[in-house]
Every structure is written in structure tokens, then in C-alpha cells.
mmCIF file of the C-alpha atoms, coordinates in Angstrom:
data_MODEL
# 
_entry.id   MODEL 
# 
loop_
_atom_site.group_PDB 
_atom_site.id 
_atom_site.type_symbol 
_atom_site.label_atom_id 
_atom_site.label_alt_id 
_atom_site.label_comp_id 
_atom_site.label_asym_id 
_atom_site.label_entity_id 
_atom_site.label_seq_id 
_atom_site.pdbx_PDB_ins_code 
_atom_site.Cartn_x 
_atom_site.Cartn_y 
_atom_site.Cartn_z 
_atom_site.occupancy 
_atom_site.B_iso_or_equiv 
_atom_site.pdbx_formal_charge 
_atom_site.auth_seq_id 
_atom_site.auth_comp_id 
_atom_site.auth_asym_id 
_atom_site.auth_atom_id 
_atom_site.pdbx_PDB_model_num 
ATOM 1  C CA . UNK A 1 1  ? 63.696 -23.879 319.574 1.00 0.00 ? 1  UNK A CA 1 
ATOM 2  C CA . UNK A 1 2  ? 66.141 -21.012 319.077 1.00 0.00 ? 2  UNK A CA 1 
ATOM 3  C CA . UNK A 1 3  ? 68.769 -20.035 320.922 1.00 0.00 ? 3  UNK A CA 1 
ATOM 4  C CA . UNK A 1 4  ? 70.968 -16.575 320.996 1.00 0.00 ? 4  UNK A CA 1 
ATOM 5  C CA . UNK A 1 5  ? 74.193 -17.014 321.452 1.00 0.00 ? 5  UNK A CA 1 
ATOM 6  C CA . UNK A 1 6  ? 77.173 -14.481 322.267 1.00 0.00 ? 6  UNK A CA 1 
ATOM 7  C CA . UNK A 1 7  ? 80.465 -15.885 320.325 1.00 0.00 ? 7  UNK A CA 1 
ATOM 8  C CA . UNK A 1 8  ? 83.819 -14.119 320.514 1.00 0.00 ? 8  UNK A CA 1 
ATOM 9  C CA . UNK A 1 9  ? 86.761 -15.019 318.493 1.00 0.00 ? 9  UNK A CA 1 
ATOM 10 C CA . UNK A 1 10 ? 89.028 -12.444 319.968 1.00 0.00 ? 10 UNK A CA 1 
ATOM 11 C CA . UNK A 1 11 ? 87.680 -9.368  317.623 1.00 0.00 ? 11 UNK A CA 1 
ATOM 12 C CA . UNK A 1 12 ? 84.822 -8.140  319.533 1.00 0.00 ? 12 UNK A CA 1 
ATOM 13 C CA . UNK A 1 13 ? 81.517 -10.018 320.486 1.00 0.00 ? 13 UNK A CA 1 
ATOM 14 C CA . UNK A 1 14 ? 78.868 -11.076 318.145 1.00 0.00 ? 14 UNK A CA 1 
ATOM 15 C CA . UNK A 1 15 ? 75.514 -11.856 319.231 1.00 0.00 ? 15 UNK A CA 1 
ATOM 16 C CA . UNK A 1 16 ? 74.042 -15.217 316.555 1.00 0.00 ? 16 UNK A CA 1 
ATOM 17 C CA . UNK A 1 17 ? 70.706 -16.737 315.993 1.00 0.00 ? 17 UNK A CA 1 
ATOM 18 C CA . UNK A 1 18 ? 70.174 -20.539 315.549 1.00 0.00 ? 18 UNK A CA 1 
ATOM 19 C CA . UNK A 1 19 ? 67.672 -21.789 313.203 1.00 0.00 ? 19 UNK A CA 1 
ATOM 20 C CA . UNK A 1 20 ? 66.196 -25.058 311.996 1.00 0.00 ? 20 UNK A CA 1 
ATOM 21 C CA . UNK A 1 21 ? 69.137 -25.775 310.123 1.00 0.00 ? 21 UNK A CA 1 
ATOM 22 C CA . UNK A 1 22 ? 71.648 -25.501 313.139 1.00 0.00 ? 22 UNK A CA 1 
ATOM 23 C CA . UNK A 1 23 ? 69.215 -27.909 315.201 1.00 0.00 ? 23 UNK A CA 1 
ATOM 24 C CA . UNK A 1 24 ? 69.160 -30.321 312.720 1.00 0.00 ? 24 UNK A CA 1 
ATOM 25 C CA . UNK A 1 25 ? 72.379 -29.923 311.798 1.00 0.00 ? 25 UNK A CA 1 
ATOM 26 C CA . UNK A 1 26 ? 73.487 -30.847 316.040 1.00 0.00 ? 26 UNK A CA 1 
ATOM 27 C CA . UNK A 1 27 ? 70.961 -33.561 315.863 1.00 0.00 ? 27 UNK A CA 1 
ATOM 28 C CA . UNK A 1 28 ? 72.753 -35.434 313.028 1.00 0.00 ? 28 UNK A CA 1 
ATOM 29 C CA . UNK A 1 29 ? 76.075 -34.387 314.744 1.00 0.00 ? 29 UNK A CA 1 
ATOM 30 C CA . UNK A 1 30 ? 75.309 -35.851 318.031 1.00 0.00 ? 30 UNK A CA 1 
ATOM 31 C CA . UNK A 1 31 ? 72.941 -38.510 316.880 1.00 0.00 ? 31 UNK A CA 1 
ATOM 32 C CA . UNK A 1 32 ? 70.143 -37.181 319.626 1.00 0.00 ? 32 UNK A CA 1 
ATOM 33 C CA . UNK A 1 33 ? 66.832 -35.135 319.271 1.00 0.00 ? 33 UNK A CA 1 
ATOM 34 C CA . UNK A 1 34 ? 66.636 -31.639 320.421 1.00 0.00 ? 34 UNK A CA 1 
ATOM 35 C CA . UNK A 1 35 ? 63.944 -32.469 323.219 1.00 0.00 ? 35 UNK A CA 1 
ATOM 36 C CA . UNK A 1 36 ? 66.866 -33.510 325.126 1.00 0.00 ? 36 UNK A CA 1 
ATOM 37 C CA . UNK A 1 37 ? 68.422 -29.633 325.405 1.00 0.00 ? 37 UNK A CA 1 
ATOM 38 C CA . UNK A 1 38 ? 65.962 -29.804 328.015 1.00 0.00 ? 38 UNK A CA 1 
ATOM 39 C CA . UNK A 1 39 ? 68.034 -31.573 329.956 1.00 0.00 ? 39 UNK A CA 1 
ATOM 40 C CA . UNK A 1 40 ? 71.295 -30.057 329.313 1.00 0.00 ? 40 UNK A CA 1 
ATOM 41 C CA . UNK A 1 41 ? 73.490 -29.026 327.224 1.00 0.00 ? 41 UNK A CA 1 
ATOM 42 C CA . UNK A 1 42 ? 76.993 -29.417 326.684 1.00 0.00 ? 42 UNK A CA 1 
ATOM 43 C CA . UNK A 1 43 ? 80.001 -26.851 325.706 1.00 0.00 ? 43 UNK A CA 1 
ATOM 44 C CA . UNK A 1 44 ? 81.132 -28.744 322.707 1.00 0.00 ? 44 UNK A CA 1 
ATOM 45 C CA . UNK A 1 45 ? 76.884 -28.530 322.049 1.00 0.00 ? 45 UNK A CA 1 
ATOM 46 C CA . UNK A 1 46 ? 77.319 -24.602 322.310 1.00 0.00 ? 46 UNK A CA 1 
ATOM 47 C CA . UNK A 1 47 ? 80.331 -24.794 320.201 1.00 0.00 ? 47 UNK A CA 1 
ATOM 48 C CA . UNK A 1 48 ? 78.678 -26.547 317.472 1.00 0.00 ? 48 UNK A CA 1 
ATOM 49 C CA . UNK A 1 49 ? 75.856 -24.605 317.493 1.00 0.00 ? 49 UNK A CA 1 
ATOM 50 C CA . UNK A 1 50 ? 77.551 -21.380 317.712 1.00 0.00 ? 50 UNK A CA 1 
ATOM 51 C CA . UNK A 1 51 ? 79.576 -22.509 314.702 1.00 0.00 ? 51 UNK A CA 1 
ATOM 52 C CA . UNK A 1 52 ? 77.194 -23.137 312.751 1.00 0.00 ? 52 UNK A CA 1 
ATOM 53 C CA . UNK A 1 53 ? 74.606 -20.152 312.979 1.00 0.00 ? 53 UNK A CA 1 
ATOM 54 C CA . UNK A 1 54 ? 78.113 -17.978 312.120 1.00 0.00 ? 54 UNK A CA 1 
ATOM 55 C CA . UNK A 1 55 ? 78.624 -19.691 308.919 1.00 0.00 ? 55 UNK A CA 1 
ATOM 56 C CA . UNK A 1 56 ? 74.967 -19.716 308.049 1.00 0.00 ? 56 UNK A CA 1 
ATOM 57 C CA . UNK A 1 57 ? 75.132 -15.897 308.790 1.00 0.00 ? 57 UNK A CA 1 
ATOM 58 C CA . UNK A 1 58 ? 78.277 -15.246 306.614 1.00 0.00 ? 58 UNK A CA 1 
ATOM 59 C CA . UNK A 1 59 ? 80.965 -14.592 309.970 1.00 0.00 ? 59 UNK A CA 1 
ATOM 60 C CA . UNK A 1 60 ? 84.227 -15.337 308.906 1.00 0.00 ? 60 UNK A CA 1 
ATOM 61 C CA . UNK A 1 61 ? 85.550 -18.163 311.294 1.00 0.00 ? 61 UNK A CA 1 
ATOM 62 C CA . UNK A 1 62 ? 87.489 -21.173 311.192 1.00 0.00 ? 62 UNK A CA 1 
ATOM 63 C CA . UNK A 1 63 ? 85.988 -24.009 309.068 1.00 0.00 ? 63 UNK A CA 1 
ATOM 64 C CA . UNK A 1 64 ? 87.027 -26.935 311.541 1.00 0.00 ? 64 UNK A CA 1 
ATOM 65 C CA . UNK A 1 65 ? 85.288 -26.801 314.635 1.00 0.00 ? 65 UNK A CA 1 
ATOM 66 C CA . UNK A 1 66 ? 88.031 -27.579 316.956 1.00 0.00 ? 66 UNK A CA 1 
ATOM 67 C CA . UNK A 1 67 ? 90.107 -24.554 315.016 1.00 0.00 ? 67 UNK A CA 1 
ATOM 68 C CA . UNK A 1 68 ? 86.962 -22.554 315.812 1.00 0.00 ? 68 UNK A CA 1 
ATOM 69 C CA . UNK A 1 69 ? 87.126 -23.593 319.703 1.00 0.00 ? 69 UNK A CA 1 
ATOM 70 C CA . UNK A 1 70 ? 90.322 -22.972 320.132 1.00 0.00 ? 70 UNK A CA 1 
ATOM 71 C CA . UNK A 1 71 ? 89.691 -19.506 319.168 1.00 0.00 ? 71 UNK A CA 1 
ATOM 72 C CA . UNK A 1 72 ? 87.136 -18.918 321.373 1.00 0.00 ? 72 UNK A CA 1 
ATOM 73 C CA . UNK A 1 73 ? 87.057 -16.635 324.258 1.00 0.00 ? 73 UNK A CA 1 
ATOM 74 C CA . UNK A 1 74 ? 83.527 -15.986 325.442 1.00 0.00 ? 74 UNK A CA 1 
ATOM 75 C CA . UNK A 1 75 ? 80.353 -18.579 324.252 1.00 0.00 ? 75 UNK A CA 1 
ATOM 76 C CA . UNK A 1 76 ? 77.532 -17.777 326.360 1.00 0.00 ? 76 UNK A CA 1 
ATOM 77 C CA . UNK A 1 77 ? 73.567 -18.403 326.001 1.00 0.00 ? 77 UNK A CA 1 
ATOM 78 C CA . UNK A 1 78 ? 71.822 -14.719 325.857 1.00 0.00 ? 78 UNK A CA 1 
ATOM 79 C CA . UNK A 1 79 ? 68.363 -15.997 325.492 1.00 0.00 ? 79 UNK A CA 1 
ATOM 80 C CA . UNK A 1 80 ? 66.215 -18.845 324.442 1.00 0.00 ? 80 UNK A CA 1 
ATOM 81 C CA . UNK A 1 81 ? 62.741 -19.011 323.147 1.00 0.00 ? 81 UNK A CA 1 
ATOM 82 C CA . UNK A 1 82 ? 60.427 -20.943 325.438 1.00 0.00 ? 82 UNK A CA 1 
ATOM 83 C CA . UNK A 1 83 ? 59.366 -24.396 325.145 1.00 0.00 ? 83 UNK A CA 1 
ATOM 84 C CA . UNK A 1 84 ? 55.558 -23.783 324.498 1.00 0.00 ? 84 UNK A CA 1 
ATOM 85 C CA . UNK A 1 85 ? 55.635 -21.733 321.213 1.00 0.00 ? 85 UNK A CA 1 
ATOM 86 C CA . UNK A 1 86 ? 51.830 -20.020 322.169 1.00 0.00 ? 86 UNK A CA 1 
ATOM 87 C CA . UNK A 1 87 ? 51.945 -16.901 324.572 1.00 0.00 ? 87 UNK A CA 1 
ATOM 88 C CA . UNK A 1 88 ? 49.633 -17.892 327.629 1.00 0.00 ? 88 UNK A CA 1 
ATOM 89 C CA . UNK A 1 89 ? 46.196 -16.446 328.095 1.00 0.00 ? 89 UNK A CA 1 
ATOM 90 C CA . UNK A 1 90 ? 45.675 -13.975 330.675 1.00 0.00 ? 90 UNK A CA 1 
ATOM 91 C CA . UNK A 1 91 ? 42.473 -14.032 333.115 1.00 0.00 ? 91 UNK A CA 1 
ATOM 92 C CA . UNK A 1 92 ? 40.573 -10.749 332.058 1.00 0.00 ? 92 UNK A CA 1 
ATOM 93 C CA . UNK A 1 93 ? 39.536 -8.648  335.063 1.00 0.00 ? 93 UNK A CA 1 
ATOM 94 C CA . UNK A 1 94 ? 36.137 -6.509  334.335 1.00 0.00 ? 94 UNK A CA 1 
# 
């Protein structure tokens, strides 16, 4: 799963990417599995996540994450991949 994220810190948005890393990384956090996004997700969640894809992408930002919320003025989702990782087949019409 990957999720784009919009993050701004009060210079300007910035559009991030999680990875694997960040996943795993809010798994161990939060002690849960990422099948349960699926059923919502929380702000701190969003935080976390944002937090960490900006560090993994060299953005300067606070190194505590509270620091880094308190900073925060928009954290929004801007698209996520699907579930099912295949693109459906289509019925062919002769």
C-alpha cells in the first residue's frame, strides 16, 4: 500500500510518498498490521506517516513527532494505490 500525502509545515506544501519502510515503520509504532487502514485511519496515523516518508526523503522537519505536529498546517491524503495490486481485465468487444 502507498499513500500520497500533502504535508505543510508553514513553508509551502509538499506532496510525499510512503514506502515499505513507513508501513512497517507505523506497524511497529502502533503495534497493528496495515490491513487494518482499511478500516480507518487516524490523524496521529497520518502524522506518523507523513513524518516519516519526509525524513526518508531528506525534508528538513522536526525530529520529534509531536514538534513535527505542532507545526503542521495542512496533512491531507492526495491518493492511494488500490487494494488489489493487478489492473482488472476488460471484456474485449469484437
Amino acid at each position: 500500500m502507498q499513500l500520497t500525502l500533502r504535508v505543510d509545515q508553514g513553508d509551502g506544501p509538499v506532496e510525499v510518498s510512503t514506502n515499505l519502510f513507513t508501513i512497517v515503520a507505523w506497524e511497529r509504532r502502533f503495534k497493528t498490521k496495515a490491513s487494518k487502514i482499511a478500516d480507518g485511519i487516524g490523524m496521529e496515523d497520518l502524522a506518523f506517516m507523513a513524518h516519516q516518508a519526509l525524513m526518508q526523503n531528506g525534508v528538513v522537519c522536526p525530529v520529534v513527532l509531536d514538534d513535527f505536529i505542532k507545526k503542521l498546517i495542512v496533512l491531507e491524503v492526495v491518493d492511494s494505490d488500490p487494494d488489489t495490486p493487478f489492473v482488472e481485465a476488460t471484456t474485449a468487444t469484437p
